[in-house]
C-alpha positions as CSV (number, residue, x, y, z in Angstrom):
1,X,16.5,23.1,17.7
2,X,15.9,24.0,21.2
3,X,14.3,21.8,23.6
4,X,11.8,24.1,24.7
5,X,11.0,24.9,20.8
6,X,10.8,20.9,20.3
7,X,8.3,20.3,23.1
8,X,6.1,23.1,21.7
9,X,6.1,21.9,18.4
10,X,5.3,18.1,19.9
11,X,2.8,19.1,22.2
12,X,1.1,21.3,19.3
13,X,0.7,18.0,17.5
14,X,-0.8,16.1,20.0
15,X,-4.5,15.6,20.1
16,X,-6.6,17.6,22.5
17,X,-6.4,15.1,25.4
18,X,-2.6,15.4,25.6
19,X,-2.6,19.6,25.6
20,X,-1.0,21.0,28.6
21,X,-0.4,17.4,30.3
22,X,3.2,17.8,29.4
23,X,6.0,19.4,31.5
24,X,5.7,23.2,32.0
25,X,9.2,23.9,30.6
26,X,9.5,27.8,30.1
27,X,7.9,28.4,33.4
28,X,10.3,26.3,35.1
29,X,13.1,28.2,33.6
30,X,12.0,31.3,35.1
31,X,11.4,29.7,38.7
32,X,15.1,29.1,38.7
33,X,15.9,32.4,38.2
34,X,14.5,33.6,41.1
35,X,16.4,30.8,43.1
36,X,19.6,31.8,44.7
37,X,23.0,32.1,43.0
38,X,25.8,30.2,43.2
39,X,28.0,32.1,45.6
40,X,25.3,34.3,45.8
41,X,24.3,35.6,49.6
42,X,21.1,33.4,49.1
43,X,18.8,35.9,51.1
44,X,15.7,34.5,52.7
45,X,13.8,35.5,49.7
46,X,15.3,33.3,47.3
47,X,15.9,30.4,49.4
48,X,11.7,30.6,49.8
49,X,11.9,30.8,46.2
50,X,14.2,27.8,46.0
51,X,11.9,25.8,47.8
52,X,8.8,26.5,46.0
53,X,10.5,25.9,42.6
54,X,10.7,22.3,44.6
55,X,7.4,22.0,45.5
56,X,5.9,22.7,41.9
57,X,8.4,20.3,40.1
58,X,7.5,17.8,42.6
59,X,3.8,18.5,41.3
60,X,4.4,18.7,38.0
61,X,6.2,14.8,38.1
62,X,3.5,13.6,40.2
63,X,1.2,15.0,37.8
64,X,3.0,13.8,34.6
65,X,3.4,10.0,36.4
66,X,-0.5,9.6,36.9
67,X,-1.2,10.4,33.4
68,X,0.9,8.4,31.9
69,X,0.3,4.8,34.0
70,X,-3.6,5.8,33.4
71,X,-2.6,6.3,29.9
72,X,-1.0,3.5,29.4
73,X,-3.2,1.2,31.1
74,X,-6.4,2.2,29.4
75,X,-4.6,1.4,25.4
76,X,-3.4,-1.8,26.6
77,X,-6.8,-2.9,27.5
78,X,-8.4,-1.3,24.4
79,X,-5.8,-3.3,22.6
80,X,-7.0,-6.6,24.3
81,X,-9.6,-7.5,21.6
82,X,-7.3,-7.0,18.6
83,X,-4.4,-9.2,20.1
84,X,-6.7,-12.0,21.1
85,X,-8.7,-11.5,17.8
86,X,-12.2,-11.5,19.4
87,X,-14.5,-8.9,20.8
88,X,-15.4,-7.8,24.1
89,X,-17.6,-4.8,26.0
90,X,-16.7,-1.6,25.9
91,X,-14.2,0.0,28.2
92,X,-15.6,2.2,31.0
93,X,-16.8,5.7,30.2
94,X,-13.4,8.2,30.8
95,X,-11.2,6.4,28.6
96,X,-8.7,8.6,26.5
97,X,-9.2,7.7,22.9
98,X,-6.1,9.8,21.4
99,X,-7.3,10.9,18.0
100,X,-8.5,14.2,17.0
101,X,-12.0,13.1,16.4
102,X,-13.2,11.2,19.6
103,X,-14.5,7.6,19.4
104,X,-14.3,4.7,22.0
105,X,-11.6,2.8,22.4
106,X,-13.1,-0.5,21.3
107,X,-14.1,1.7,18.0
108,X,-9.9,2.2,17.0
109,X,-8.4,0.4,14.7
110,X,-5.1,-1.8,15.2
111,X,-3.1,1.4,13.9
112,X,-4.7,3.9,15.8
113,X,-4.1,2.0,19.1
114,X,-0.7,1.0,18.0
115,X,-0.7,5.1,17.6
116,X,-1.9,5.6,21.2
117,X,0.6,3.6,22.2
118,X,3.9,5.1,20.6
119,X,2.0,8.3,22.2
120,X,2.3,7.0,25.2
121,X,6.3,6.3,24.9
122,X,6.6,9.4,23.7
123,X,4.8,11.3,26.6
124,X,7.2,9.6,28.9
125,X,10.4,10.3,27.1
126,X,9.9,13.7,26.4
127,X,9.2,14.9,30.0
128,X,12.2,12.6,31.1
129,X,14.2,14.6,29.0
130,X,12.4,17.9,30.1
131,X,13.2,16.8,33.8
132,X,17.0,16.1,33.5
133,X,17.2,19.3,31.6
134,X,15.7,21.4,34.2
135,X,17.5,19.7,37.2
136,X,20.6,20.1,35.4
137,X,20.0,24.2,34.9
138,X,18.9,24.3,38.9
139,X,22.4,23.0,39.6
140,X,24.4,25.0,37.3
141,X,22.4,28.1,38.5
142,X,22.6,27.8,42.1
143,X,25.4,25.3,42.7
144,X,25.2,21.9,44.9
145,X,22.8,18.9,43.6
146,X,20.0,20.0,44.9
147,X,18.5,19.2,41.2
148,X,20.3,15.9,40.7
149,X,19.3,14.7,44.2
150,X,15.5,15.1,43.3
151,X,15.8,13.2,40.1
152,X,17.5,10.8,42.2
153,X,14.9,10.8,44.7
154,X,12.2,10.6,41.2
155,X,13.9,7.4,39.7
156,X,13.9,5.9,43.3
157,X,11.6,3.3,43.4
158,X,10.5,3.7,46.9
159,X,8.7,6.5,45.7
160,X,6.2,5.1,43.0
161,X,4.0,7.6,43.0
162,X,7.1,10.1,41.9
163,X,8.7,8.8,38.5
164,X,7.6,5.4,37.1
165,X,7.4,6.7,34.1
166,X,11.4,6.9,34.2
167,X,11.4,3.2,34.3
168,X,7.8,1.6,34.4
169,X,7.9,-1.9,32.7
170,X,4.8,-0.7,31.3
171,X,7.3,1.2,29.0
172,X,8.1,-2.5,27.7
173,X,4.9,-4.0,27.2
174,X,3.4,-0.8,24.6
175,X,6.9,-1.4,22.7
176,X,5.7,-5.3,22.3
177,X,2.4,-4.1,21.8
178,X,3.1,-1.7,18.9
179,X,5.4,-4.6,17.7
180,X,1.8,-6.8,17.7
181,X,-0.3,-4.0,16.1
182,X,1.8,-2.9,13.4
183,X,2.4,-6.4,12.4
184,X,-1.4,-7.0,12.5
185,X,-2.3,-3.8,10.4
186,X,0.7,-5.1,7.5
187,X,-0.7,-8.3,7.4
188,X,-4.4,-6.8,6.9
189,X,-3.1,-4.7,4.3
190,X,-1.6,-7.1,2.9
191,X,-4.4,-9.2,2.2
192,X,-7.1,-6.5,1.3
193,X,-4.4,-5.7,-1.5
194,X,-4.4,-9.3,-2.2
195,X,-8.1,-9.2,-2.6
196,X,-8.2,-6.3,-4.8
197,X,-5.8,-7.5,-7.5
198,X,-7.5,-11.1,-7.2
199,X,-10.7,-9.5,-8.0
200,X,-9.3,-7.0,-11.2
201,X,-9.8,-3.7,-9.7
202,X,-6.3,-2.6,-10.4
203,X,-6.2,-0.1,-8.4
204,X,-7.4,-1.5,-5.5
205,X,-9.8,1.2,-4.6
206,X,-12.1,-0.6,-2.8
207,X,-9.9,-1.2,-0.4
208,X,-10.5,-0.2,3.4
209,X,-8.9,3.1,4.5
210,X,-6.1,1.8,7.3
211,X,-4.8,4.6,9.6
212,X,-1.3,6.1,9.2
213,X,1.1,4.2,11.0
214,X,3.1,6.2,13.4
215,X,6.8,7.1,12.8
216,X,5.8,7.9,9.4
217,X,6.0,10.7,7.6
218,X,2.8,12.7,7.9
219,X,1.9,11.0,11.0
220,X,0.7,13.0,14.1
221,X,4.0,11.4,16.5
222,X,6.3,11.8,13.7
223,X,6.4,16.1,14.6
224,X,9.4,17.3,16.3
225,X,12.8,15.7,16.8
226,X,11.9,14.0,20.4
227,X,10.7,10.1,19.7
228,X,11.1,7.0,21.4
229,X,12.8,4.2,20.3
230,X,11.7,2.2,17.3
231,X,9.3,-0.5,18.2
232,X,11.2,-3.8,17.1
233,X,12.7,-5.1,20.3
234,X,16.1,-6.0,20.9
235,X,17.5,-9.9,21.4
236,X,18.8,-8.9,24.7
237,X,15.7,-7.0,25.8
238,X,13.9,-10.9,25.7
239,X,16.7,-12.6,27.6
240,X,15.8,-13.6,31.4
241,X,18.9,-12.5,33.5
242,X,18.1,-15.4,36.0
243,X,18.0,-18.1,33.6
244,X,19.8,-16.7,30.2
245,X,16.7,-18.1,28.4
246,X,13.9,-16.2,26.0
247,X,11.5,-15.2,29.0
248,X,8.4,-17.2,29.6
249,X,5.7,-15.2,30.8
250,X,7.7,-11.8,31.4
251,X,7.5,-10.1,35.0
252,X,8.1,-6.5,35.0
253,X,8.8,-4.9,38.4
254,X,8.7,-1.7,39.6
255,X,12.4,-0.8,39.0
256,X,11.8,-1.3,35.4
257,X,14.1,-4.9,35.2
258,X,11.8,-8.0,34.0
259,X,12.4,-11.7,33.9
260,X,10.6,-14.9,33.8
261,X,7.9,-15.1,36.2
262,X,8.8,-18.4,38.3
263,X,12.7,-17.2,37.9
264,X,12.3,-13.6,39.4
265,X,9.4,-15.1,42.3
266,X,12.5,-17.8,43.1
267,X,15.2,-15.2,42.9
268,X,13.3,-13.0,45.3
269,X,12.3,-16.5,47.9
270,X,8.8,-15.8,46.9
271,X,8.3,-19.4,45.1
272,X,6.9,-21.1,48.2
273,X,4.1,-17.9,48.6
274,X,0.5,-19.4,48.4
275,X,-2.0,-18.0,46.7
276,X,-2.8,-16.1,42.9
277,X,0.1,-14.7,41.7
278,X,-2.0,-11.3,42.3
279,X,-2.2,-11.8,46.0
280,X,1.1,-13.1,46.2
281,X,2.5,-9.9,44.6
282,X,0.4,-7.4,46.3
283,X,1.7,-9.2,49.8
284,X,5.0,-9.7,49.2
285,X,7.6,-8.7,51.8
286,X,9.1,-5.6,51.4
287,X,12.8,-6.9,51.7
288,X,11.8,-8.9,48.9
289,X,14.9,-7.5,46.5
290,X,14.7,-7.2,42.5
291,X,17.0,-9.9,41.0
292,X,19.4,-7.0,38.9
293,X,19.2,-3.9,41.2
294,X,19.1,-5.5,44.5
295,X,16.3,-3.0,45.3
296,X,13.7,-3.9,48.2
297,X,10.5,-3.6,47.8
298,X,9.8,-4.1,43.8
299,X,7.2,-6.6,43.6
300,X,4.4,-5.3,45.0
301,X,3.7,-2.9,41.7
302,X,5.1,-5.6,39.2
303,X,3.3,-6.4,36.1
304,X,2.5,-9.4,34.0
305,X,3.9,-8.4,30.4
306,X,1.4,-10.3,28.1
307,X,2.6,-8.3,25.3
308,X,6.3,-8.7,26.0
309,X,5.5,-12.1,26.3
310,X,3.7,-12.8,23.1
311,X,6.4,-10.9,21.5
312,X,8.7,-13.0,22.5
313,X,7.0,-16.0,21.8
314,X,6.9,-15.0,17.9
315,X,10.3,-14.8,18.1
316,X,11.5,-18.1,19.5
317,X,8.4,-20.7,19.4
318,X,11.0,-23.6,20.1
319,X,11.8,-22.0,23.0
320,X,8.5,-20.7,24.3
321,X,7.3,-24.1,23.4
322,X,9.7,-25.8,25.4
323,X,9.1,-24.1,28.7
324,X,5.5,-24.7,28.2
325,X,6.1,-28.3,28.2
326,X,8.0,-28.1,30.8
327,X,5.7,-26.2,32.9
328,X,2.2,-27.9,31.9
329,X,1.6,-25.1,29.4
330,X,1.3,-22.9,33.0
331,X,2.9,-22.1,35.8
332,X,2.6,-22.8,39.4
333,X,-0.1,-20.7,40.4
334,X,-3.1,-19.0,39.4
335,X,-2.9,-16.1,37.6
């Protein structure tokens, strides 16, 4: 199937708060027409045309990025409540909710956010696809790299306001956090099944109604071909690079690479920084390089994977335990 037919077919499914977010494909494909040829004589008129087709994919990423990080921050503190097991107010008015039938987010249950969340994943993949795709026609079209040097310039990280979505280490923490939700909505399954075979009603009918999980087959994100990765997270994916160790409290910069928090602030000279590890983030010197990439400025949009972290915390306890221990059960500073 066609790409184009693929993100019709996904964005068809999507609930009414996703419709027309997504990249404008088809019209994108006839902008490069108009451009200028490959050994064409590139008159003034398609050059003009060349750069427009610029200037409204440049809109259309910025466009696409600001959904997605406001997307994504608003499930994972709707989620908040079910990971921590208690209640808390409700988030402020303008929050997405996802579903078909609108409620507030405090109102979903653990699979509908964990549903919102593979939504998310799945809004960023498929217009990262739809953007390679279209910078890869530009170029075949009209010859140079014009279209691989603006993806370039989107997956730069000096440009955050461009293409985090490419790379955001917010991308990490909905894959813990449908790891969290999933597991939660099993294990309440689980026992409300127990309960209804403890109490002889054989079929189990009075059990509650749990919400589809998504992947699955009749599931709203399991339309078209075009679907992020599973939601079980790798071995690798919860190693610190610094230390080789299962990372305690996770720090996701900018570039998308994550470690353990005092690892990546001692990598980067930042150890010795006083403050909360907020202000010490927010003011942190723009040489200040990621520990993989060697990229400057990564720190001052980095983010605090809870999720990643309690992830990985399920997964080795000895560990996790261990540098707790070693740390006081914290780290150095303030949150």
């Amino acid at each position: 199937m066609k790409f184009a037919h693929q993100l019709k077919a996904l964005e068809g499914s999507a609930a009414q708060e996703w419709r027309g977010k997504f990249i404008h494909y088809k019209d994108l494909k006839k902008a490069i027409k108009l451009c200028k040829k490959e050994n064409g004589r590139g008159d003034d008129e398609a050059k003009d045309n060349d750069v427009q087709f610029f200037r409204a994919l440049e809109a259309e990423v910025r466009m696409i990025n600001q959904y997605f990080e406001k997307a994504a921050r608003e499930v994972l503190v709707a989620s908040e409540p079910h990971c921590k097991g208690i209640h808390k107010a409700t988030p402020p008015i303008g929050c997405f909710t996802f579903l078909r039938k609108p409620k507030p987010l405090s109102d979903l249950s653990a699979a509908e956010l964990s549903a919102a969340s593979t939504w998310c994943r799945q809004y960023a993949v498929v217009n990262a696809t739809g953007l390679r795709k279209i910078a890869k026609k530009h170029d075949k079209r009209c010859g140079g790299t014009a279209g691989s040097s603006f993806l370039q310039t989107c997956w730069d990280c000096g440009h955050l306001q461009w293409g985090s979505f490419l790379h955001s280490p917010l991308l990490d923490e909905l894959k813990a956090l449908e790891e969290t939700l999933n597991q939660h909505s099993a294990a309440m399954l689980s026992r409300s099944f127990s309960r209804g075979s403890g109490s002889g009603s054989g079929s189990g009918s009075g059990s509650p109604a749990v919400a589809t999980p998504p992947g699955t087959p009749g599931s709203p994100v399991a339309s078209g071909e075009l679907t992020p990765e599973p939601c079980d997270i790798a071995e690798e994916d919860m190693m610190c690079p610094v230390c080789m160790e299962p990372m305690y409290m996770p720090l996701g910069l900018a570039c998308g690479h994550k470690a353990c928090l005092e690892c990546a602030l001692e990598a980067a000279g930042l150890q010795k920084m006083k403050g909360t590890l907020r202000a010490v983030l927010l003011n942190a010197p723009r040489h200040a390089q990621c520990f993989q990439c060697r990229q400057p400025g990564m720190f001052n949009k980095a983010v605090l994977l809870k999720q990643l972290g309690a992830a990985i915390e399920r997964k080795f306890p000895e560990d996790i335990a261990e540098a707790q221990k070693r740390t006081g059960g914290k780290t150095s500073r303030n949150i």
